[in-house]
C-alpha positions in Angstrom: 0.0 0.0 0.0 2.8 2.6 0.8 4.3 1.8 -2.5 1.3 3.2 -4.6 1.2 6.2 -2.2 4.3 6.9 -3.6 4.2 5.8 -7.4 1.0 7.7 -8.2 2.3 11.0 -7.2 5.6 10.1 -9.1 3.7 9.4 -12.2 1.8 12.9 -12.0 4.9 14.6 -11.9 6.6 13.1 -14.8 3.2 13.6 -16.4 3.3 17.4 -15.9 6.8 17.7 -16.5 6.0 15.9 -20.1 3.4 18.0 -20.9 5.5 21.5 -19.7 8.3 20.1 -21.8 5.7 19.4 -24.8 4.2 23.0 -24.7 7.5 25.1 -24.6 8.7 23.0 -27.5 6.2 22.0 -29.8 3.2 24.7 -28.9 4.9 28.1 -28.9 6.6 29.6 -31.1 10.7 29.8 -31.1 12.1 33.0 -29.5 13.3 35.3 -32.0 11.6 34.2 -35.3 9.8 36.9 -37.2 5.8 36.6 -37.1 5.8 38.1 -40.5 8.0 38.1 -43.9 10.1 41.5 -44.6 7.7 42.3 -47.0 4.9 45.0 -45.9 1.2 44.5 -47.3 1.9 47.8 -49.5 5.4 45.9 -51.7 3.3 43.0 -51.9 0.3 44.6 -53.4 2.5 46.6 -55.3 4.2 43.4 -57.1 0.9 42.0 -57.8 -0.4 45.3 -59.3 2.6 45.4 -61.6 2.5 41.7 -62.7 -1.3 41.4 -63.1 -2.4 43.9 -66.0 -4.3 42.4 -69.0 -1.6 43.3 -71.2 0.8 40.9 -69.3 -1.5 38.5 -68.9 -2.2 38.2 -72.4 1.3 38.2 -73.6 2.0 34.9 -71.2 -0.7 33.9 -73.0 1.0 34.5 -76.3 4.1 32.8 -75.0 2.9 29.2 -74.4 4.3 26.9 -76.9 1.5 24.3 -78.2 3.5 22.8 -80.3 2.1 21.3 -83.6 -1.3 20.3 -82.5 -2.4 19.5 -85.8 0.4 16.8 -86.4 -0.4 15.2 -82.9 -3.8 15.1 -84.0 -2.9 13.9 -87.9 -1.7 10.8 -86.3 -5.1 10.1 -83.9 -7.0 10.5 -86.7 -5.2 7.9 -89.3 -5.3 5.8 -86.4 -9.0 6.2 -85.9 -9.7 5.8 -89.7 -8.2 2.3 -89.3 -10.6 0.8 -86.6 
């Protein structure tokens, strides 16, 4: 009987101690890291202003290489003619 008298209260301690080791490690954040990136809300909307204008948009557009679809498609079609 005097041996679980002196276990449980044992037990609770390494329990806490687990759980305090737990939350300085895992649950807050490290001291000294930045809660936000360098960048302030104004540069960032001002990148996306600059890079999202039709006319850039449309030239991206413009710039995607299809290849020769009608040669891909040549070759799917002979193939279908032949079932």
């Amino acid at each position: 009987m005097m041996k679980k008298n002196i276990i449980i209260p044992i037990l609770a301690i390494i329990i806490v101690a687990g759980l305090v080791y737990w939350y300085l490690n895992y649950v807050k954040a490290p001291v000294g890291a930045p809660e936000a990136d360098s960048l302030t809300t104004q540069q960032i909307e001002n990148s996306l202003k600059a890079d999202d204008t039709t006319e850039n948009i449309n030239n991206a557009i413009d710039n995607i290489d299809l290849g020769d679809l009608d040669k891909e498609f040549d070759a799917i079609d002979s193939e279908l003619q032949s079932l």
